[in-house]
N, C-alpha and C positions, 0 to 999 in steps of 0.2 A: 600212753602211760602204762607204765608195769606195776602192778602189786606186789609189794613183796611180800606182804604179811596181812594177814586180819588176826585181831584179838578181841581181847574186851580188858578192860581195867580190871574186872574181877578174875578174870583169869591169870592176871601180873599177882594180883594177891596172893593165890593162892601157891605162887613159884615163889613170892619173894617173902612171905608168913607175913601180910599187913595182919596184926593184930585187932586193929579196931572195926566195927562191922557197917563202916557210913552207907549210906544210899547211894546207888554211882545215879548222878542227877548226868553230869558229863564224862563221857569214856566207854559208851557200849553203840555200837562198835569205836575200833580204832583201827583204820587203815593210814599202811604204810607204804609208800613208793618210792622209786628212784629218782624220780624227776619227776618235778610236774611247775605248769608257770606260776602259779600262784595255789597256793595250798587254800589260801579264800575263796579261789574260781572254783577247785573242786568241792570243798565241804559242803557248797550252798547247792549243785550241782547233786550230792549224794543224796544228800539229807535235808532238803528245804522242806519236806512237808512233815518232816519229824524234829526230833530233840534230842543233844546230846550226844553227837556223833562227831570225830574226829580224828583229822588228816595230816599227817605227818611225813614231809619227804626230805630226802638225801640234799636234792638242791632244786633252787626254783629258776626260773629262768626269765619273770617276770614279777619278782616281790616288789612290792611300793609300802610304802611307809604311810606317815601323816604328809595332806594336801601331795597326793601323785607321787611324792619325790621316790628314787629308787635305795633299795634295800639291798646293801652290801652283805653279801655273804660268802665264807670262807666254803666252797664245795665239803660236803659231807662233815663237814667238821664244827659246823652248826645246828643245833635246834631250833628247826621250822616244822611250825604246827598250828592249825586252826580248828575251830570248836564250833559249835552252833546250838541257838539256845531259839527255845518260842517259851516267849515267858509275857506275864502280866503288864502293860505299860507301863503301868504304876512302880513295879520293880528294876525300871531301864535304869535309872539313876544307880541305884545302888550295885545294881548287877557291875557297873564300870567299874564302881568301887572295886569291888571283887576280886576282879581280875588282878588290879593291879596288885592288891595285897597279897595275894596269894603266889604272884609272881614274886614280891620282893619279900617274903619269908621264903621262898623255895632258893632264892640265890643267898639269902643271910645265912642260912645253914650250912653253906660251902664256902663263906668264906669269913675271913674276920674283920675285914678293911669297913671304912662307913657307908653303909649300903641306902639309896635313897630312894623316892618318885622324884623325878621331873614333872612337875606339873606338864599334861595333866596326868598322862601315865608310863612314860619312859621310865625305867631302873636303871641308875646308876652307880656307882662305884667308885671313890676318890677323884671325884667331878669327872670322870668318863661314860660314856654309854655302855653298858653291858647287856642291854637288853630293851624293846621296844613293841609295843602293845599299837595295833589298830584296828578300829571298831568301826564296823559298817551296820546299820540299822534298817528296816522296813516295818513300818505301822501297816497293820493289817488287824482293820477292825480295834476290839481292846486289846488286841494281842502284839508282841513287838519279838521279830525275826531277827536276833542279835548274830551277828558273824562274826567272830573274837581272832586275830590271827597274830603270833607270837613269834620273834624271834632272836633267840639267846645265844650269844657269842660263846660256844661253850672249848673249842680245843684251838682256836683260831690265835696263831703266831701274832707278836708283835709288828712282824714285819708285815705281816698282809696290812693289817691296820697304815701303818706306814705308807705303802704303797698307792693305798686309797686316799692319804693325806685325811682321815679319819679320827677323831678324837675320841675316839672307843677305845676297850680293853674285852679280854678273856676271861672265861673263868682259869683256862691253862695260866695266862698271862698274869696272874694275879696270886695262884697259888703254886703254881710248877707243876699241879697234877693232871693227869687225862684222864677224861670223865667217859662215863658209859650215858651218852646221849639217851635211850630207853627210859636209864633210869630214871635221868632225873625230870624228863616227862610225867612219869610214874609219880613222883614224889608231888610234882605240881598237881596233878589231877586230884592224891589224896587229900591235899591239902584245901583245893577249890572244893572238894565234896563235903569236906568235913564243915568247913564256912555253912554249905549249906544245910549239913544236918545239924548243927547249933544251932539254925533259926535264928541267926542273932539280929537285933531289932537295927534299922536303919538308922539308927542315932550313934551305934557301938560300931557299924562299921564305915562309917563316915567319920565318927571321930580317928579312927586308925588309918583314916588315909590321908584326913588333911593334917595328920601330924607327923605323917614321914615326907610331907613335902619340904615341911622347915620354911616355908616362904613369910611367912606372917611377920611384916616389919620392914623385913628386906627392900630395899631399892632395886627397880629391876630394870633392864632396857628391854622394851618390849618388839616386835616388827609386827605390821597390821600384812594383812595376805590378803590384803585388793593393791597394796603398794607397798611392797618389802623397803624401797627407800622411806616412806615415812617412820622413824623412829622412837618411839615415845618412851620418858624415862619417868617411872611413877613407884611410889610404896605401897606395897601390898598390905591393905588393912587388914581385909580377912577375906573366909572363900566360903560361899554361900551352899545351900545343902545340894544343888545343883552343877557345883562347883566350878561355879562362876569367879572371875576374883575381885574382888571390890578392891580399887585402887583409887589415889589420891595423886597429880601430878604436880608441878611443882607451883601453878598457879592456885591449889587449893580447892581444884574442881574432884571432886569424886566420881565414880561412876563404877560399871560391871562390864566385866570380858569376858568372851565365853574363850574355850580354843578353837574353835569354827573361826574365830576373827583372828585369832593374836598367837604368835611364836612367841615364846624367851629367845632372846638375843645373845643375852650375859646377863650374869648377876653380881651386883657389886656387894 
């Protein structure tokens, strides 16, 4: 592995005049490489016995998504990045939240189309993937070693998409522009620090995440991940602080799903 660069978030401030003077909770250090297999394998590798550190490379050669599956990525013309948090247990839940929110306001401000979560935390874009969050966790003790690892479709062609037979999109591919990858790193980090210097109480940020799912009502066809043939087609009643989804099938039985059990399929 090469490095290309070390920073810190505050040092991007101070080149790019951030105005406002948050706590960097995540972004001290930030290392940058050319290639590495999983930007996961290294953050937790840097910085396991600290906080707050994150790894950013050109391309990965072993990304995986949610349950194994592999992580398309357009060479250099994607943003790949992982973060690493030791935080309260008590705070695991919310912290998921986090993420995602901060991911899906850093793409709402680049583009205009209707920007959403996929339960539980994919960002999408006129029903495409533009962007997709996986979180790996270790309890230790009260404490919980969260490993956060992102990757945002950012200059990547229609046609690659195509190619992969992929129901993704770009940020190029959505607005026509090319983007300076760095930055918009930069703007997610402001954005993830500043969540946490508002302190905002776990009820403010769990209502902002289960409402940019939109799921609430909807009919969904769900697949279970011990047997992707069984199919189950149920209404999402609602989604629990844990965010769970309490669902209804069509026999009237209710019950809860975590995403450990359950994909979305489609949604009708």
């Amino acid at each position: 592995m090469t490095i290309l660069k070390k920073y810190s978030l505050n040092q991007l401030r101070e080149q790019w005049n951030y105005n406002e003077i948050d706590t960097v909770v995540v972004g001290n250090p930030i290392y940058e490489f050319e290639e590495v297999s999983s930007t996961m394998d290294v953050v937790k590798s840097e910085f396991s016995t600290t906080s707050g550190g994150v790894v950013v490379s050109c391309r990965q050669t072993k990304g995986i998504g949610r349950f194994d599956r592999e992580w398309h990525s357009d060479d250099e013309k994607d943003l790949l990045f992982s973060y690493i948090l030791n935080i309260p247990i008590e705070q695991l839940h919310t912290m998921l939240f986090i993420n995602s929110i901060s991911l899906l306001r850093t793409v709402s401000d680049m583009v205009d189309n209707s920007v959403f979560i996929k339960w539980p935390n994919d960002i999408y874009c006129n029903q495409e993937k533009i962007a997709g969050i996986l979180t790996k966790t270790e309890l230790i003790s009260d404490r919980a070693l969260v490993i956060v690892g992102i990757g945002l479709n950012v200059n990547s062609d229609e046609d690659f998409f195509l190619s992969k037979k992929l129901k993704a999109t770009s940020l190029k591919s959505l607005t026509g522009k090319t983007y300076n990858k760095r930055r918009i790193l930069y703007n997610f980090l402001n954005k993830l620090n500043k969540i946490f210097a508002q302190q905002l109480n776990d009820e403010d940020v769990f209502k902002e995440w289960k409402d940019s799912l939109n799921l609430i009502g909807e009919t969904i066809n769900f697949s279970f991940m011990t047997n992707h043939k069984i199919v189950l087609n149920a209404i999402v009643e609602d989604i629990d602080s844990i965010g769970r989804l309490k669902i209804r099938n069509s026999s009237g039985k209710e019950s809860f799903l975590s995403s450990e059990e359950i994909t979305i399929v489609n949604e009708k």
